[in-house]
N, C-alpha and C positions, 0 to 999 in steps of 0.2 A: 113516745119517742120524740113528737114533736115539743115536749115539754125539755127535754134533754140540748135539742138545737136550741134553742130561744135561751136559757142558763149558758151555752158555752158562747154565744153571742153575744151577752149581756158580759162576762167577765171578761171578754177578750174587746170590747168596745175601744176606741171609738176605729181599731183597726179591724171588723169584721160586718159581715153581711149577711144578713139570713134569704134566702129563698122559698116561696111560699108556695110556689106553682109545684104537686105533686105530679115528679117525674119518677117512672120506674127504670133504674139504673143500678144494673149491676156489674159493680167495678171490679168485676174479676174475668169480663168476657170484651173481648174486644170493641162490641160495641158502647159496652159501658165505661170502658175508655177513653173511645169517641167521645162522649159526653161529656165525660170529666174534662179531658183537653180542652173540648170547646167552651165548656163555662168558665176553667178557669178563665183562659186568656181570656172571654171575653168579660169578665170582671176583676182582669187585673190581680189576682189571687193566686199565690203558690200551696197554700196549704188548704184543705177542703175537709169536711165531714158531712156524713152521707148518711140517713138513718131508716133503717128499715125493720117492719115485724109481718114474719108469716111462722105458721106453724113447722117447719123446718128448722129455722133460722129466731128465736124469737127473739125481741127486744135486742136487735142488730146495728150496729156502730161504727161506720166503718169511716176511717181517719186516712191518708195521705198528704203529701204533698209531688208538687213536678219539679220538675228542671227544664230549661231550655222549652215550656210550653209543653212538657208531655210527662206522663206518669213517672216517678222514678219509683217512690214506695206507695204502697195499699196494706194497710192493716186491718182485719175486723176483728170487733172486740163484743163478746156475749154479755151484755149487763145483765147481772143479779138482782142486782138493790139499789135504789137510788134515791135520794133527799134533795131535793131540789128547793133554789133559793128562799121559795115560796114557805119552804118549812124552818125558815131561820128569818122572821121576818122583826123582829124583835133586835136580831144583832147584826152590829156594824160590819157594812161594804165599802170592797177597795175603790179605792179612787179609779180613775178613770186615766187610763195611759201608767199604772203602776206596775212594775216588774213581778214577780214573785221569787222567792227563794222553794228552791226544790229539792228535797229530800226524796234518797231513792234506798229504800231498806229491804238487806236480802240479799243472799247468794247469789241466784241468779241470773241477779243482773250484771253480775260483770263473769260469770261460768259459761251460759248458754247463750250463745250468738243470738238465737230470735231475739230475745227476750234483750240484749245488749244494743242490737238493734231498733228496736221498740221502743226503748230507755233516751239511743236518741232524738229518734222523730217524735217523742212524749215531750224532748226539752227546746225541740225546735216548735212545737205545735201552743206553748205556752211563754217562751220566751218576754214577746214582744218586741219590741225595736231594738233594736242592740245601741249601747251605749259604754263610753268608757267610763264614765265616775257618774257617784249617786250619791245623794245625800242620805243622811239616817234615817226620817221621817220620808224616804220616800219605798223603803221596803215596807209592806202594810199589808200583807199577805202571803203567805205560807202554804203551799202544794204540796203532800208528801203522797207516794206510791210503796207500798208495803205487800212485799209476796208474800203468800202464807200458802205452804207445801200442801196439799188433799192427799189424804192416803187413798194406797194403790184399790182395787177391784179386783177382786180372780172371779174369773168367770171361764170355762174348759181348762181348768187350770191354767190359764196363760194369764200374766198380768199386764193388767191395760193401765198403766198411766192416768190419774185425771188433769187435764190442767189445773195448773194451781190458779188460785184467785187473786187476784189486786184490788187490794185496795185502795182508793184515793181518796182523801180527806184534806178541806181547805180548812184554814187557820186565819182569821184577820188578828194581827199583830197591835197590840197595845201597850205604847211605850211608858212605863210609870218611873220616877225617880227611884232611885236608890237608896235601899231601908236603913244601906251604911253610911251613905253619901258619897260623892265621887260624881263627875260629872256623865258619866256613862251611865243612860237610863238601862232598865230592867225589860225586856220583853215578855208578856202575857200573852198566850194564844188564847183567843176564843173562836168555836166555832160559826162557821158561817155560811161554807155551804158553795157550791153542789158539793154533795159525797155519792160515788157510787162504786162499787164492787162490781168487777168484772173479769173474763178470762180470754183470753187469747185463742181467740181461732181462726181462720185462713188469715194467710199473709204471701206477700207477693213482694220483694225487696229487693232493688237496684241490682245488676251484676256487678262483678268486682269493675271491669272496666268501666262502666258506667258510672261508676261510682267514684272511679278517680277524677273521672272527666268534670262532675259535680263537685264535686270538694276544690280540684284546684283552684289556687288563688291568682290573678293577674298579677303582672310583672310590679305595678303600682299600687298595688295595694299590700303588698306584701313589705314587713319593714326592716327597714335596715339594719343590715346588722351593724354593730358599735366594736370596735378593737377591744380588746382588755376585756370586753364588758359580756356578760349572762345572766340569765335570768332564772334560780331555782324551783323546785315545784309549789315554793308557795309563795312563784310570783314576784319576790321580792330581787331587786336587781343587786347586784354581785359585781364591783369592778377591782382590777387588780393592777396596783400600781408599780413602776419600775424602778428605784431609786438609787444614786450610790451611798456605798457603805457611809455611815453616819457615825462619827466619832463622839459617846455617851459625856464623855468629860467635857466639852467642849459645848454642848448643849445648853442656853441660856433658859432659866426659869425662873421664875417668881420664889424668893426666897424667906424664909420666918426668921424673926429677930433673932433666935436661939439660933439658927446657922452662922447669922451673919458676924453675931459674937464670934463663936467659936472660929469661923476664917479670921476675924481678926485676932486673936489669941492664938493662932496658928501663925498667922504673918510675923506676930512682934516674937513669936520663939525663933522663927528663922532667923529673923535680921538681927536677933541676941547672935544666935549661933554664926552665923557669918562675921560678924564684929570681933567674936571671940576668938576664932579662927583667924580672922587677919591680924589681931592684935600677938596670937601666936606664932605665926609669920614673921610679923615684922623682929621681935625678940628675937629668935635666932639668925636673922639676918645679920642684928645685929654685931651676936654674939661672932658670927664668924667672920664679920669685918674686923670685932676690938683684935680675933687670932690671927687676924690676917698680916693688917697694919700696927699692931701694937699702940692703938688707941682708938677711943670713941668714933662714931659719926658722927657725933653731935660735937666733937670736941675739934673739928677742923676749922681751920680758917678759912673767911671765905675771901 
């Protein structure tokens, strides 16, 4: 197990701490509480893992983090299987301060509350720093978690449940150019390690109030909202503008020689047709001058 703390130390670098001095602390009894509180705070640490093997319990893992300097959640987790970096020595490691992209496959995790719950202290426990934008080359590693169902046991004819198992499996990410071209490189997972398979058993998780009281955000950090403006679920911002009615005809645009003929072959038919039209005009004017006066307009003196 202590092979298991030194691999999540080493991938969570240079934000984590390993402790070497073997303390027996169990974080599911209040004094083991105590302990956890006091170490965090006195190493500045919200989130913590705790590893232990006895014959009860064997190969035992137990993850949290606090709030406000005191326990909020306790998860332990029974590992199965485990591959440690030591057996992938051959293939490329993440940089150092790199994010991961995290993949969560499976029902359960968004069905069954523990396990929903688990999914998020899984993506706060690997996070790292939080940040608003990344560059391409700086995703370079790949986490996924994968439940796989265990069928049931009858045992007095009652059926017992088995937890199911998770799986975790790291990916280091290698960007290679496009077979078609395009500037958008191709990602290759290779693996890399740790993997280990594990199942969920005691957990201890924030109350609903307590859990509001964590989550909220301060007045300042929370942002502003924008008028017109939102945000869809993929993030992408949405503004809606107010305008008045806009008359089509009247709309100036860049026009192709074959329009600009035709307006003009349009313009010289009207000014035909208005010419013709007044030249019709004037004719009968005159005609009912020559009935009026018994002679021309044109035949006056001036």
């Amino acid at each position: 197990m202590s092979t298991v703390l030194k691999d999540l130390k080493t991938i969570m670098a240079p934000h984590s701490k390993l402790l070497s001095k073997k303390n027996q602390i169990l974080p599911f009894e209040d004094e083991g509480m105590t302990s956890l509180e006091f170490l965090t705070t006195k190493n500045d640490a919200s989130l913590f893992a705790v590893a232990s093997h006895n014959k009860k319990r064997p190969n035992n893992l137990v993850i949290g983090r606090t709030f406000d300097h005191r326990v909020l959640d306790v998860v332990e987790l029974g590992i199965t299987q485990y591959k440690s970096l030591a057996d992938y020595k051959e293939a490329p490691k993440k940089r150092a301060g790199s994010k991961p992209l995290m993949l969560f496959s499976g029902d359960k995790w968004h069905l069954e509350s523990s396990y929903r719950k688990l999914q998020n202290l899984l993506v706060d426990f690997y996070k790292g720093d939080p940040c608003k934008k990344m560059i391409l080359s700086g995703v370079d590693h790949v986490i996924t978690f994968t439940i796989a169902d265990s069928p049931q046991q009858h045992l007095h004819n009652n059926d017992i449940a088995i937890p199911p198992t998770i799986h975790m499996r790291t990916y280091f990410v290698k960007l290679k150019k496009h077979p078609e071209g395009g500037s958008t490189p191709v990602p290759y997972l290779i693996p890399s390690g740790p993997d280990m398979d594990f199942k969920l058993r005691r957990n201890q998780f924030a109350s609903p109030d307590m859990w509001k009281i964590a989550v909220k955000q301060p007045k300042e950090l929370r942002p502003k909202k924008t008028k017109n403006q939102k945000t869809n679920i993929f993030g992408e911002t949405i503004g809606r503008l107010h305008l008045e009615r806009q008359d089509i005809n009247q709309l100036g645009g860049k026009k192709t020689k074959a329009l600009r003929v035709a307006e003009k072959l349009e313009a010289d038919e009207e000014k035909k047709r208005v010419e013709e039209e007044l030249e019709r005009e004037k004719s009968h004017m005159s005609k009912e001058f020559e009935q009026t006066y018994g002679f021309k307009e044109d035949e006056m003196e001036e």
